[in-house]
mmCIF file of the N, C-alpha and C atoms, coordinates in Angstrom:
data_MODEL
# 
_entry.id   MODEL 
# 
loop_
_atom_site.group_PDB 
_atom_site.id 
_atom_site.type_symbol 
_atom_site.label_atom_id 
_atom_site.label_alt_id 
_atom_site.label_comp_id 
_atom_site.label_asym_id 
_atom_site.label_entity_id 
_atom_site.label_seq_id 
_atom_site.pdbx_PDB_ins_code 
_atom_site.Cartn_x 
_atom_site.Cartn_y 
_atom_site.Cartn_z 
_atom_site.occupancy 
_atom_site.B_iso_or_equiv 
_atom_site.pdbx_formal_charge 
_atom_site.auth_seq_id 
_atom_site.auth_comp_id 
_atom_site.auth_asym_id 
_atom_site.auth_atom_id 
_atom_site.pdbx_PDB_model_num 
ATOM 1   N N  . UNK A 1 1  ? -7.417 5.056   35.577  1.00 0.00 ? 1  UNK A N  1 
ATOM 2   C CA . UNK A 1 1  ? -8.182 5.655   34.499  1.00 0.00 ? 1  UNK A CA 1 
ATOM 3   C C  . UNK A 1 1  ? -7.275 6.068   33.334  1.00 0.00 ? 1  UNK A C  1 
ATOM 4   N N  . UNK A 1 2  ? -6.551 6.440   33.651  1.00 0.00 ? 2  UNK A N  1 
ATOM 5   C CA . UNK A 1 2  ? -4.953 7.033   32.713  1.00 0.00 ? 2  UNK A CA 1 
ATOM 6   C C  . UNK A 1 2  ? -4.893 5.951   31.893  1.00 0.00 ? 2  UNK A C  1 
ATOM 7   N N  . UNK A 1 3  ? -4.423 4.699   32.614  1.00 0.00 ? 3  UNK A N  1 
ATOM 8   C CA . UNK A 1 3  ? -4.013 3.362   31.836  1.00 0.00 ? 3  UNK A CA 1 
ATOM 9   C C  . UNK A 1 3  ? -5.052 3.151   30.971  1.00 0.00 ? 3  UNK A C  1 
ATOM 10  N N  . UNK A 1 4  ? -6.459 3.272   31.251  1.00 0.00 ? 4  UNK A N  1 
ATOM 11  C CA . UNK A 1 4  ? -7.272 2.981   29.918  1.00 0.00 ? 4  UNK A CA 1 
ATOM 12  C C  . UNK A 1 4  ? -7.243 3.500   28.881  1.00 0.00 ? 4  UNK A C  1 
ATOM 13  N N  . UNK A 1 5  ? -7.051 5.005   29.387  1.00 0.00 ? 5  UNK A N  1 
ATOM 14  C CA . UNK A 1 5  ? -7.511 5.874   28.602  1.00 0.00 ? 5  UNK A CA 1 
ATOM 15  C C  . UNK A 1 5  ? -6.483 5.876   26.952  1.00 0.00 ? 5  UNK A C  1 
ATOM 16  N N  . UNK A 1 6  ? -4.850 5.364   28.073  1.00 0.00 ? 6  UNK A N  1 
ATOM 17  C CA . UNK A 1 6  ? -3.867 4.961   26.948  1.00 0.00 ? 6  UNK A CA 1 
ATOM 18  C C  . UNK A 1 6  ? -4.254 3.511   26.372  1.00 0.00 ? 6  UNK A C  1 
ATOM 19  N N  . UNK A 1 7  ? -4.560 2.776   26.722  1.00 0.00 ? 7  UNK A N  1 
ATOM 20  C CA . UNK A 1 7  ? -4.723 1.558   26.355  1.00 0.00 ? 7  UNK A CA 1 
ATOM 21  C C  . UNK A 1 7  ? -6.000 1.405   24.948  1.00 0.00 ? 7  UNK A C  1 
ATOM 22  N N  . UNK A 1 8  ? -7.084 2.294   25.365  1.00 0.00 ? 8  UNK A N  1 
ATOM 23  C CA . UNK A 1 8  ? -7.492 2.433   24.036  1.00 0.00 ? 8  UNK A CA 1 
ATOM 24  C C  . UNK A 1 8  ? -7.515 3.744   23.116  1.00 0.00 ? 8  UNK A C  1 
ATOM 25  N N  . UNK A 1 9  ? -6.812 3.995   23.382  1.00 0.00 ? 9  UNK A N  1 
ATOM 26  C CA . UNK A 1 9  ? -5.876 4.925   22.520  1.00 0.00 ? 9  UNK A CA 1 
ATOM 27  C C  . UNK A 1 9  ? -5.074 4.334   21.580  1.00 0.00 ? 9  UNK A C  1 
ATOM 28  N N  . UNK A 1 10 ? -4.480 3.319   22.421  1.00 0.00 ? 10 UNK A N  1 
ATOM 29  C CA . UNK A 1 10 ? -3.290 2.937   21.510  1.00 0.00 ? 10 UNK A CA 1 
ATOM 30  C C  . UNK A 1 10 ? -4.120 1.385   20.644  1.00 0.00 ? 10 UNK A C  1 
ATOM 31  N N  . UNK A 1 11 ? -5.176 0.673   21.090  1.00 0.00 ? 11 UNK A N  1 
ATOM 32  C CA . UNK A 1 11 ? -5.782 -0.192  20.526  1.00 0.00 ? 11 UNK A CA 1 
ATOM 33  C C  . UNK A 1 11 ? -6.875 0.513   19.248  1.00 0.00 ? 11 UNK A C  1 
ATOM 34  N N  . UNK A 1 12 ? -7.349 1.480   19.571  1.00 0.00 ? 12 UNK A N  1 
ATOM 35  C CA . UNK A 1 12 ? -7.645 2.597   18.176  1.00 0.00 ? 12 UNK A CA 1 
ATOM 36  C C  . UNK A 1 12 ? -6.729 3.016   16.959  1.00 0.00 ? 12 UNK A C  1 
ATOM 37  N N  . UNK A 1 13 ? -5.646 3.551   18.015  1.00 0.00 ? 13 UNK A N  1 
ATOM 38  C CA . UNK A 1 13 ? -4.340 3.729   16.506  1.00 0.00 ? 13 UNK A CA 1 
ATOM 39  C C  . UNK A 1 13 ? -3.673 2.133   15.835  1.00 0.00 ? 13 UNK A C  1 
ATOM 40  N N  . UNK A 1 14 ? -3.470 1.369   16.488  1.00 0.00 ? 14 UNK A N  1 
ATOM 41  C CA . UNK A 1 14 ? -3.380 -0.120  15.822  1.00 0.00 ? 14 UNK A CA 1 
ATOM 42  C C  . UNK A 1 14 ? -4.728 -0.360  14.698  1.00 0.00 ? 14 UNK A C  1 
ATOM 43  N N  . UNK A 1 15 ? -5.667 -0.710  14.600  1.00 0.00 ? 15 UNK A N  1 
ATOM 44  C CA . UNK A 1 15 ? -6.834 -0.710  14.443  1.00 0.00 ? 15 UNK A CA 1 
ATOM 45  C C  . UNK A 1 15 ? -6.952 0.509   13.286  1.00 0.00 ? 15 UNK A C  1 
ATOM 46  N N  . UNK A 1 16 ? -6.902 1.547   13.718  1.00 0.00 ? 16 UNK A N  1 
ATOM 47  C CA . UNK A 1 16 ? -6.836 2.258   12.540  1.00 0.00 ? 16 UNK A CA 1 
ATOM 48  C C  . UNK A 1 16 ? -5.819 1.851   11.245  1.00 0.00 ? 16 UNK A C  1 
ATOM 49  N N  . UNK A 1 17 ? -4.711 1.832   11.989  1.00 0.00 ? 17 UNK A N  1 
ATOM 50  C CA . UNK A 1 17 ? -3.486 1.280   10.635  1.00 0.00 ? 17 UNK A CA 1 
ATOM 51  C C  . UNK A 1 17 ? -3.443 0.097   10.177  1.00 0.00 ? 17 UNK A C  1 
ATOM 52  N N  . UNK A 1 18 ? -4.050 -1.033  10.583  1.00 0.00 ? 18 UNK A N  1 
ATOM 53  C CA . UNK A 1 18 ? -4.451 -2.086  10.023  1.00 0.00 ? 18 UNK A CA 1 
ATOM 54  C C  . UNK A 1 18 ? -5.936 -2.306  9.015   1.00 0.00 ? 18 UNK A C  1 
ATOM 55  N N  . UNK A 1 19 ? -6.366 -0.951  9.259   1.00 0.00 ? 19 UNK A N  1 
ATOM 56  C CA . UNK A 1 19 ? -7.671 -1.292  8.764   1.00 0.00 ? 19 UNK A CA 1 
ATOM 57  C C  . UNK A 1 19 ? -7.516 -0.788  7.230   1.00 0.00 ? 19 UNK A C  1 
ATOM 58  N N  . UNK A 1 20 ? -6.375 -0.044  6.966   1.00 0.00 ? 20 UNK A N  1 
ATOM 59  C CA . UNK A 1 20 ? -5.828 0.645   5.079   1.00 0.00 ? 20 UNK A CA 1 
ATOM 60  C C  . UNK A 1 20 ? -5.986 -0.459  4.928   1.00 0.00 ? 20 UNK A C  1 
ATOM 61  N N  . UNK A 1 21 ? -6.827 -0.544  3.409   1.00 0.00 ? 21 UNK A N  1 
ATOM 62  C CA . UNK A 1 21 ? -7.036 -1.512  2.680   1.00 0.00 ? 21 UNK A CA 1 
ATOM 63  C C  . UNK A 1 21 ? -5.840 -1.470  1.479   1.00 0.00 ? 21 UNK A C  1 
ATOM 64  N N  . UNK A 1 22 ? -5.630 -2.295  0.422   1.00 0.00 ? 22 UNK A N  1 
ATOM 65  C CA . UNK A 1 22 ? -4.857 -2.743  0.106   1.00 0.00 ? 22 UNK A CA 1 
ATOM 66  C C  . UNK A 1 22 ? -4.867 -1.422  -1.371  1.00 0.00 ? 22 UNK A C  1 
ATOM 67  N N  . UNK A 1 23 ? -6.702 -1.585  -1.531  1.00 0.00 ? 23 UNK A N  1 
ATOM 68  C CA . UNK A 1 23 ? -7.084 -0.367  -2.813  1.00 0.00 ? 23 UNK A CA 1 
ATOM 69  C C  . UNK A 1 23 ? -6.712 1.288   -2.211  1.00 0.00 ? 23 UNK A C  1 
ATOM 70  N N  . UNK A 1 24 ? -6.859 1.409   -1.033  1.00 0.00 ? 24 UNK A N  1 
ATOM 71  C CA . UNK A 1 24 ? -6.830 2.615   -0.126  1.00 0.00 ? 24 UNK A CA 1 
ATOM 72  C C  . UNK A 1 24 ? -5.106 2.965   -0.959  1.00 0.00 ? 24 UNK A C  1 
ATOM 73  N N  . UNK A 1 25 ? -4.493 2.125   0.003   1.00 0.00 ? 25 UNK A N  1 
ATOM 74  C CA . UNK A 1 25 ? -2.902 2.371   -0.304  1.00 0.00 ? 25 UNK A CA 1 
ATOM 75  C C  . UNK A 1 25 ? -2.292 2.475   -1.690  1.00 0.00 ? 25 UNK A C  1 
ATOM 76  N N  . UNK A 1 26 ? -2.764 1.984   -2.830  1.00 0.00 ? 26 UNK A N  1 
ATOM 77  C CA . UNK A 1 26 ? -2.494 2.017   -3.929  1.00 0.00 ? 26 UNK A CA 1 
ATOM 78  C C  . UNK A 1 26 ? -3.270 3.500   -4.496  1.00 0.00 ? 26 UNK A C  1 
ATOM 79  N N  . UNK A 1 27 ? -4.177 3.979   -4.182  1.00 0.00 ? 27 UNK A N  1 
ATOM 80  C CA . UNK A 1 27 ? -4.458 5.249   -4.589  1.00 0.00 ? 27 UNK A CA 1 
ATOM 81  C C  . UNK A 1 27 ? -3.438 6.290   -3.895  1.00 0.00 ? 27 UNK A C  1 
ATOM 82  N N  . UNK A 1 28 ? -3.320 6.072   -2.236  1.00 0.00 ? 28 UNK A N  1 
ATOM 83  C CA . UNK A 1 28 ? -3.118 7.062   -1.834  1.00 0.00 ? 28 UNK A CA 1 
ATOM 84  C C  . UNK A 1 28 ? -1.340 7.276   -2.120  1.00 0.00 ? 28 UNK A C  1 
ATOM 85  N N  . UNK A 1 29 ? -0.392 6.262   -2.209  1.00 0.00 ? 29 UNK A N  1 
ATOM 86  C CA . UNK A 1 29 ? 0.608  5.834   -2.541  1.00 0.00 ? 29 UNK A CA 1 
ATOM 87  C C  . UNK A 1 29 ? 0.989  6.053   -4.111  1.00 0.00 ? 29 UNK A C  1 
ATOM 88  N N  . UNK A 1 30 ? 0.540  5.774   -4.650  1.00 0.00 ? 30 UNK A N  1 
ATOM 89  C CA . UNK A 1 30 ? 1.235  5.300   -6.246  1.00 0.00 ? 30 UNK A CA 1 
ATOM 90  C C  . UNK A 1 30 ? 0.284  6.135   -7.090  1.00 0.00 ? 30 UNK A C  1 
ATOM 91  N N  . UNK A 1 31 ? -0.736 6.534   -6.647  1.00 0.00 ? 31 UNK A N  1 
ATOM 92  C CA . UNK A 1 31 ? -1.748 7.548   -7.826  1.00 0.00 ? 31 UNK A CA 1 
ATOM 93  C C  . UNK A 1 31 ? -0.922 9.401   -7.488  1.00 0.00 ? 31 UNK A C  1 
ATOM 94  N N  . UNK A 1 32 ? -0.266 9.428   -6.620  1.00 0.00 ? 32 UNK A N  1 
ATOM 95  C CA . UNK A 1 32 ? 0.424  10.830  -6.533  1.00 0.00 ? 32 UNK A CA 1 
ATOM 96  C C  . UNK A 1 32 ? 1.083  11.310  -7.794  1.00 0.00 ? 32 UNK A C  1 
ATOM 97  N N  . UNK A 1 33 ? 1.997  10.047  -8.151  1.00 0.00 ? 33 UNK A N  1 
ATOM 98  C CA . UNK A 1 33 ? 3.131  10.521  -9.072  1.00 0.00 ? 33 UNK A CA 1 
ATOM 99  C C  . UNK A 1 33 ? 2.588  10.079  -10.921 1.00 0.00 ? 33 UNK A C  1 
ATOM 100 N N  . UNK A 1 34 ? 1.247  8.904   -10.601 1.00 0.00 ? 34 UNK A N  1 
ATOM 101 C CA . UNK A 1 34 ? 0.165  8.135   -11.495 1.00 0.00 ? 34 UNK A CA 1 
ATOM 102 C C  . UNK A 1 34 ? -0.818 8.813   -11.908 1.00 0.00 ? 34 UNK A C  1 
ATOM 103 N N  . UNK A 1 35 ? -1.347 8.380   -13.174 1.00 0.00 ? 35 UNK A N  1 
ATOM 104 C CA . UNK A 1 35 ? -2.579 8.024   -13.078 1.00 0.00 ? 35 UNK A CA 1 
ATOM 105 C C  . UNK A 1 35 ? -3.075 6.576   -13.109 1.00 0.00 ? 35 UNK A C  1 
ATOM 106 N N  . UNK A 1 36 ? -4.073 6.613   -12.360 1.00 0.00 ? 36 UNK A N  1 
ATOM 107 C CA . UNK A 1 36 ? -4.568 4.880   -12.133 1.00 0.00 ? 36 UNK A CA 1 
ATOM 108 C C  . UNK A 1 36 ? -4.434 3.996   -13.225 1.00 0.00 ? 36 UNK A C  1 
ATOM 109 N N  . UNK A 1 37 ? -4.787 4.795   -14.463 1.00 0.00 ? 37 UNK A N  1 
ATOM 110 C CA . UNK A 1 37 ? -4.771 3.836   -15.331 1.00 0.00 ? 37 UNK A CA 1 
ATOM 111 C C  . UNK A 1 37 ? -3.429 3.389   -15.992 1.00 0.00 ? 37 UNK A C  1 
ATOM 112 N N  . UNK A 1 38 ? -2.409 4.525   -16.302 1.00 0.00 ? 38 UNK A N  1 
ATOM 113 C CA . UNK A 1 38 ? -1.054 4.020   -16.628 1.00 0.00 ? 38 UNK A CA 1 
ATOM 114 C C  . UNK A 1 38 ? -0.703 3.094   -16.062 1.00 0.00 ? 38 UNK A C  1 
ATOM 115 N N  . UNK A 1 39 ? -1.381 2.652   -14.409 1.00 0.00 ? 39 UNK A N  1 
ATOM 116 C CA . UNK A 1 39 ? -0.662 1.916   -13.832 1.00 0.00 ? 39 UNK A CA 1 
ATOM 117 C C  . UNK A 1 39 ? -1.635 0.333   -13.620 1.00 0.00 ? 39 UNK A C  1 
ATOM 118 N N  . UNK A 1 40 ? -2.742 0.202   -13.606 1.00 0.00 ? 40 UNK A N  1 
ATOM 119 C CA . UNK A 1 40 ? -3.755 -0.104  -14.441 1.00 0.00 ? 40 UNK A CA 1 
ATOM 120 C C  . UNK A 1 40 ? -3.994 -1.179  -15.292 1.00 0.00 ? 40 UNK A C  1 
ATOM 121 N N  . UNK A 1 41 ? -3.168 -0.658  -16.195 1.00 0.00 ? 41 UNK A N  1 
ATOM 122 C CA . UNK A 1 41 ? -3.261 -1.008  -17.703 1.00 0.00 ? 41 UNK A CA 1 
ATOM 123 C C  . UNK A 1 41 ? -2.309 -1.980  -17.856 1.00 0.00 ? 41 UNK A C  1 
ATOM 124 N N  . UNK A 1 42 ? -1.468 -2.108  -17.099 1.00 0.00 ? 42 UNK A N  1 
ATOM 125 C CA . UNK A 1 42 ? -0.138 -2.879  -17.166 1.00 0.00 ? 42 UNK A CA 1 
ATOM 126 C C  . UNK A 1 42 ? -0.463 -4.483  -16.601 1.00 0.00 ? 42 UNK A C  1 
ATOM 127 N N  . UNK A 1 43 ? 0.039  -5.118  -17.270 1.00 0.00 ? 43 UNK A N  1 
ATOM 128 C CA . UNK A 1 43 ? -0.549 -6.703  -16.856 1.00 0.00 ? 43 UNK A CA 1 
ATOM 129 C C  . UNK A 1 43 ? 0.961  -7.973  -16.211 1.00 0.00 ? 43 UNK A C  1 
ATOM 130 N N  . UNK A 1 44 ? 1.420  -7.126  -15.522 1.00 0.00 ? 44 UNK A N  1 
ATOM 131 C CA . UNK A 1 44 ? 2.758  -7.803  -14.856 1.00 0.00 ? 44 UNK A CA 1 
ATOM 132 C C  . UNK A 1 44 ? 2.216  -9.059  -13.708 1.00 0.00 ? 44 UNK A C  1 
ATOM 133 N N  . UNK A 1 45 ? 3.405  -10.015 -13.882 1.00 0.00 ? 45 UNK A N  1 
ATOM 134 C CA . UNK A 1 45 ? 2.966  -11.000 -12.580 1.00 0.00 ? 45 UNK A CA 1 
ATOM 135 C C  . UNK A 1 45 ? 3.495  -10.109 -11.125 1.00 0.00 ? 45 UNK A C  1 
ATOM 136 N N  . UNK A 1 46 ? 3.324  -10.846 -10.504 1.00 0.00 ? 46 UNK A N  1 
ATOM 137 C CA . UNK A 1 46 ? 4.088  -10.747 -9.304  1.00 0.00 ? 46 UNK A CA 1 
ATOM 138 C C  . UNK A 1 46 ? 5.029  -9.835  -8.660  1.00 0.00 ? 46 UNK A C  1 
ATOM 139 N N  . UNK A 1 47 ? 5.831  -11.134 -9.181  1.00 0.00 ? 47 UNK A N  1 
ATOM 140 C CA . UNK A 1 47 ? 7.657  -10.866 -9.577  1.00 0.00 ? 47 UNK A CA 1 
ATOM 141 C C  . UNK A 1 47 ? 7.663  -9.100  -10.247 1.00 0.00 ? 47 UNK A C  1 
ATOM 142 N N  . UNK A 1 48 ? 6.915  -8.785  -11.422 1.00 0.00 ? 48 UNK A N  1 
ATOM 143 C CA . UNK A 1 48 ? 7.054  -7.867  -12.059 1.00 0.00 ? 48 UNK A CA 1 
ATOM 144 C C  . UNK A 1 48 ? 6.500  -7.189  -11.297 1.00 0.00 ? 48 UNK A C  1 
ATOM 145 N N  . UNK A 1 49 ? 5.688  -6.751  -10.179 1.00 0.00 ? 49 UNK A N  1 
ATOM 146 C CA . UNK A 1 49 ? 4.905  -5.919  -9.656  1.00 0.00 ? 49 UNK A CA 1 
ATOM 147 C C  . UNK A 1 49 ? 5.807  -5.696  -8.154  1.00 0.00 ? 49 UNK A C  1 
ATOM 148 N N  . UNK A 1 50 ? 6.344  -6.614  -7.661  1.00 0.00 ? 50 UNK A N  1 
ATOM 149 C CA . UNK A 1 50 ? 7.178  -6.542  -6.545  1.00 0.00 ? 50 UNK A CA 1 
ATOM 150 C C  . UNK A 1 50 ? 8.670  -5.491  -7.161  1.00 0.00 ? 50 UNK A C  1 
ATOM 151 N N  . UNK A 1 51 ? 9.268  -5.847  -8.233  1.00 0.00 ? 51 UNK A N  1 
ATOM 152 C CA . UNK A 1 51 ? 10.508 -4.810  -8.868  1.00 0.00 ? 51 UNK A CA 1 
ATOM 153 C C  . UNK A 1 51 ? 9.970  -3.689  -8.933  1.00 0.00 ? 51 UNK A C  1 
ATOM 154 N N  . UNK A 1 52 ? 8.900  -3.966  -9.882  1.00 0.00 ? 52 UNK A N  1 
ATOM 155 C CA . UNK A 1 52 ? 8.273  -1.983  -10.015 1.00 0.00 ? 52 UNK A CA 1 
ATOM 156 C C  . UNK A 1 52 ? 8.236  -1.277  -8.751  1.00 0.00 ? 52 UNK A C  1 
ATOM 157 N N  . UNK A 1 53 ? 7.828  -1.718  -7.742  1.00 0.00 ? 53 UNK A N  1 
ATOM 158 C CA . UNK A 1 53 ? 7.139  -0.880  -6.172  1.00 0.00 ? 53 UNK A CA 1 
ATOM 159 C C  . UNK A 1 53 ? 8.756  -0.958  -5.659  1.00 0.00 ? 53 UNK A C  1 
ATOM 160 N N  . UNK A 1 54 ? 9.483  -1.801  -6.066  1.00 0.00 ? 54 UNK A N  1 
ATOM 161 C CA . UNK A 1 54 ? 10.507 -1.567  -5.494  1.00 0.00 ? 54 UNK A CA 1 
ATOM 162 C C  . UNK A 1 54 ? 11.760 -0.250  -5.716  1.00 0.00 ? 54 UNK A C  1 
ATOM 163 N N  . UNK A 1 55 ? 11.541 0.115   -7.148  1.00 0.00 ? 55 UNK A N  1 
ATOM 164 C CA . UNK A 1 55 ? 11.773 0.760   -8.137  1.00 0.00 ? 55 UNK A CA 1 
ATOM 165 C C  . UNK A 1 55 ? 11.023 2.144   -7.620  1.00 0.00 ? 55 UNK A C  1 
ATOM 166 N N  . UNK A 1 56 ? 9.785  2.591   -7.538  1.00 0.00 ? 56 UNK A N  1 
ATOM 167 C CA . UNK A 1 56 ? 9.284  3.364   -7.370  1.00 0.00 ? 56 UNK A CA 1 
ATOM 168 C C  . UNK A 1 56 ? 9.647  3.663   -5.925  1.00 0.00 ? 56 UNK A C  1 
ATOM 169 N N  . UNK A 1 57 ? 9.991  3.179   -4.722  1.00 0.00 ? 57 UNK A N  1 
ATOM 170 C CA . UNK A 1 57 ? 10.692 3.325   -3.591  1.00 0.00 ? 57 UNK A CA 1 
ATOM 171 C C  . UNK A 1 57 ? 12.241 4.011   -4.142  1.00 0.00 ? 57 UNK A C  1 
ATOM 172 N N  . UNK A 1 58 ? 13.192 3.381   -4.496  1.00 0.00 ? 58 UNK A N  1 
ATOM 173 C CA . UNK A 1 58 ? 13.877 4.173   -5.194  1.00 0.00 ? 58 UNK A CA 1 
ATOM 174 C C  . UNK A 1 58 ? 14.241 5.572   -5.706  1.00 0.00 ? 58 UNK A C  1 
ATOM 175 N N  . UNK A 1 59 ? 12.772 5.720   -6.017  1.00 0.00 ? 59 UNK A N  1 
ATOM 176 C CA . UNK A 1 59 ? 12.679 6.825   -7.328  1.00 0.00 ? 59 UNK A CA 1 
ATOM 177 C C  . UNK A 1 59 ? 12.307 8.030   -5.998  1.00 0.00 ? 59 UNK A C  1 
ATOM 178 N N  . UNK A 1 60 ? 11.952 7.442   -4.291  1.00 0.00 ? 60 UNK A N  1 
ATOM 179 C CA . UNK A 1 60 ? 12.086 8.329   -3.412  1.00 0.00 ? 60 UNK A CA 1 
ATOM 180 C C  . UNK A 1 60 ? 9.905  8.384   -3.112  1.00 0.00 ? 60 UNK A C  1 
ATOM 181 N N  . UNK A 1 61 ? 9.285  7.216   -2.963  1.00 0.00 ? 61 UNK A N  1 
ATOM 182 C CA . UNK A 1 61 ? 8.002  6.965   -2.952  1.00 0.00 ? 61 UNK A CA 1 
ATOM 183 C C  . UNK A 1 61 ? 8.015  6.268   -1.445  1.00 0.00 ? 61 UNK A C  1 
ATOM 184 N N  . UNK A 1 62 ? 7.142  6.966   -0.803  1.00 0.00 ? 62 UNK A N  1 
ATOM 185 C CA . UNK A 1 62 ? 7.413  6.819   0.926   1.00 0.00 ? 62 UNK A CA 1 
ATOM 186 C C  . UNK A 1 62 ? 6.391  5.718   0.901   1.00 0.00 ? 62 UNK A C  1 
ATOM 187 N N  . UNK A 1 63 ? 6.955  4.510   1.339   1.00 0.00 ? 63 UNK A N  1 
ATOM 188 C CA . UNK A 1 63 ? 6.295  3.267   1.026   1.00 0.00 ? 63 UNK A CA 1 
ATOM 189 C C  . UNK A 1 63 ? 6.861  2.455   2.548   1.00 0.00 ? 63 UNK A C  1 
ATOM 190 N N  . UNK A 1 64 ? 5.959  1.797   2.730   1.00 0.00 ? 64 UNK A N  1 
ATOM 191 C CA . UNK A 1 64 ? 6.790  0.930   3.705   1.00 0.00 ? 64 UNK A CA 1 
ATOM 192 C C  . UNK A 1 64 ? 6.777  -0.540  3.544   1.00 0.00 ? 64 UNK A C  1 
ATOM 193 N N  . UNK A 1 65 ? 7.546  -1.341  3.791   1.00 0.00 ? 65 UNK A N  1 
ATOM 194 C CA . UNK A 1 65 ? 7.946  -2.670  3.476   1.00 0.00 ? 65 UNK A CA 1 
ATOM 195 C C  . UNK A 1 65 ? 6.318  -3.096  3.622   1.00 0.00 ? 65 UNK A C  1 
ATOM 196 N N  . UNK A 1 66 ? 5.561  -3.410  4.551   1.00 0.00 ? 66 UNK A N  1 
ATOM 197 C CA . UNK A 1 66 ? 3.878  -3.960  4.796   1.00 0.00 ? 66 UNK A CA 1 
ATOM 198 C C  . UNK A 1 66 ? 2.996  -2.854  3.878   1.00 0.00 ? 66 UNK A C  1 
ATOM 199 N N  . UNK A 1 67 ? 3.892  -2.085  3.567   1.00 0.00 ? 67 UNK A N  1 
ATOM 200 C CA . UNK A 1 67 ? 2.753  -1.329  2.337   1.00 0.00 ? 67 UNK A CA 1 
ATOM 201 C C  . UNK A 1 67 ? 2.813  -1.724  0.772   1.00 0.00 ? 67 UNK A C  1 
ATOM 202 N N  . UNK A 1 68 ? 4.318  -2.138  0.640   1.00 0.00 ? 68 UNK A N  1 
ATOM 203 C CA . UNK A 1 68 ? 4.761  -2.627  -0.586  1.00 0.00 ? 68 UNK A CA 1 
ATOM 204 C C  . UNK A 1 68 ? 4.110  -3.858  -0.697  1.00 0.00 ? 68 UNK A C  1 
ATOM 205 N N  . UNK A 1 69 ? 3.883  -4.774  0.163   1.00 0.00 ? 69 UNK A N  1 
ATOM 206 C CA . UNK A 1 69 ? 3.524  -6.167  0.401   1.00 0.00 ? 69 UNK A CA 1 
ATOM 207 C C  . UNK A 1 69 ? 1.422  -5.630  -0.152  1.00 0.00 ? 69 UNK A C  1 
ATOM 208 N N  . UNK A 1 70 ? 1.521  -5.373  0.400   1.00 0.00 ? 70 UNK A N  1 
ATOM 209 C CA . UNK A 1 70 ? -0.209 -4.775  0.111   1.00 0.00 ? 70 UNK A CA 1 
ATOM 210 C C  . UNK A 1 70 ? -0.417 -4.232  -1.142  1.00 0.00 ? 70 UNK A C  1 
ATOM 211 N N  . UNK A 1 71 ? 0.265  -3.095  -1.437  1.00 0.00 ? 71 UNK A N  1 
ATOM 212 C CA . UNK A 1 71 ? 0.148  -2.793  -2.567  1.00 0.00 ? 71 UNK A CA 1 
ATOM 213 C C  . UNK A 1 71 ? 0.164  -3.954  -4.058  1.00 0.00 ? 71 UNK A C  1 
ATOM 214 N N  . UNK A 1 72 ? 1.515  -4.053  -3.753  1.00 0.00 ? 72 UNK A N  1 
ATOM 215 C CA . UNK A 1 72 ? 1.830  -5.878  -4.584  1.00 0.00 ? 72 UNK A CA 1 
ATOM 216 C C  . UNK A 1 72 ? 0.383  -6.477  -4.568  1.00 0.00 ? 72 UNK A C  1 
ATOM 217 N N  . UNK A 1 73 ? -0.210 -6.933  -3.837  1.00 0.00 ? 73 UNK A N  1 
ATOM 218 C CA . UNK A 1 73 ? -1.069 -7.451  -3.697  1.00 0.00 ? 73 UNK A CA 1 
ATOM 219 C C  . UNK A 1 73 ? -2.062 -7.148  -3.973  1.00 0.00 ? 73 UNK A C  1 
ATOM 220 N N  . UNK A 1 74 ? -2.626 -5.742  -4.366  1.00 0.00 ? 74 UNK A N  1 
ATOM 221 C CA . UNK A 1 74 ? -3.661 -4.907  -4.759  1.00 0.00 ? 74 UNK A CA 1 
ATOM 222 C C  . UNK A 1 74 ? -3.546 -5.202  -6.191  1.00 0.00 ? 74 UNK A C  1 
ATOM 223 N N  . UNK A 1 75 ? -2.613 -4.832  -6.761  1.00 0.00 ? 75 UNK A N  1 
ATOM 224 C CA . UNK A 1 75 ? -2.124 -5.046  -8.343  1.00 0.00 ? 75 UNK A CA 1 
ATOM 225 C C  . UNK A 1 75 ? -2.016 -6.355  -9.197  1.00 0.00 ? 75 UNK A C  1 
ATOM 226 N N  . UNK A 1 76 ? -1.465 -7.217  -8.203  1.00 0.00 ? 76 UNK A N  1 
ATOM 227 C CA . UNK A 1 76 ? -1.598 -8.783  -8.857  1.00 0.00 ? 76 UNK A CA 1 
ATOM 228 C C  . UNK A 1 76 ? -3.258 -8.818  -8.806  1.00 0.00 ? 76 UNK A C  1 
ATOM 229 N N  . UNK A 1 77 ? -3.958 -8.249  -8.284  1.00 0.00 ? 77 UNK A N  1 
ATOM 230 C CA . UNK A 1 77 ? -5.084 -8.896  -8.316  1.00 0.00 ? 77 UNK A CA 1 
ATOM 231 C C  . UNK A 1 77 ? -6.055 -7.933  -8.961  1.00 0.00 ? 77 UNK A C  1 
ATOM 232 N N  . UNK A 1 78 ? -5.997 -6.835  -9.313  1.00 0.00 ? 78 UNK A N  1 
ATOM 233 C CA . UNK A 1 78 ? -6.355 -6.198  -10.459 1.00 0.00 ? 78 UNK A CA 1 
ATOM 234 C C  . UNK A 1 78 ? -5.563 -5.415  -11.732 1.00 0.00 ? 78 UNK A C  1 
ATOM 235 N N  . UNK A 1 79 ? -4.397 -6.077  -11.543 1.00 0.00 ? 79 UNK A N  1 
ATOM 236 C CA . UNK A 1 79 ? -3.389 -5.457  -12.937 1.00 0.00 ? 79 UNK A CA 1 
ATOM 237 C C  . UNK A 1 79 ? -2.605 -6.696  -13.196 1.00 0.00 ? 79 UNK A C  1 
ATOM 238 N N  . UNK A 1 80 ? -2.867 -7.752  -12.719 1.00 0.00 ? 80 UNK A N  1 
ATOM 239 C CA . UNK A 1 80 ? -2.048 -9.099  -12.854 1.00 0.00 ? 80 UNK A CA 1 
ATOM 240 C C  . UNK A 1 80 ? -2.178 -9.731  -14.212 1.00 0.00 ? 80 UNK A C  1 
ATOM 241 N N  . UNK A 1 81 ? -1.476 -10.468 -14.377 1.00 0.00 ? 81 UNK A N  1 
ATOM 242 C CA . UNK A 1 81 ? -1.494 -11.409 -15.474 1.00 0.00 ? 81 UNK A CA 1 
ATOM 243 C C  . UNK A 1 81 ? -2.528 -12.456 -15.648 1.00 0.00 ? 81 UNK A C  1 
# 
């Protein structure tokens, strides 16, 4: 009973952390030190959106490598070029 009880436990917390969406993380991440729209407003490719998040890690923005990847990805596709 133990073993289940861990087993979906731990298939809940997976599941939960896969389920942050890409818009989730970009608010909850990058709107702290932002406002949405400064950041928004900006029409960078890629390339330019991968330096910035990289930059903002830097600057001491608790990000994680699969969050940067998401985020990136949130932005090319509504702040992209």
């Amino acid at each position: 009973m133990k073993k289940i009880i861990f087993i979906t436990s731990l298939l809940l917390v997976v599941t939960i952390s896969y389920a942050t969406s890409d818009e989730e993380l970009f608010y909850t991440k990058c709107t702290q030190c932002h406002g949405e729209g400064i950041i928004l407003n900006k029409k960078y490719d890629k390339s330019t959106w991968k330096k910035t998040v990289k930059k903002m890690k830097s600057y001491g923005a608790n990000i994680s490598s699969s969050e940067s990847k998401k985020i990136v990805d949130y932005l090319v596709k509504n702040a992209g070029e």
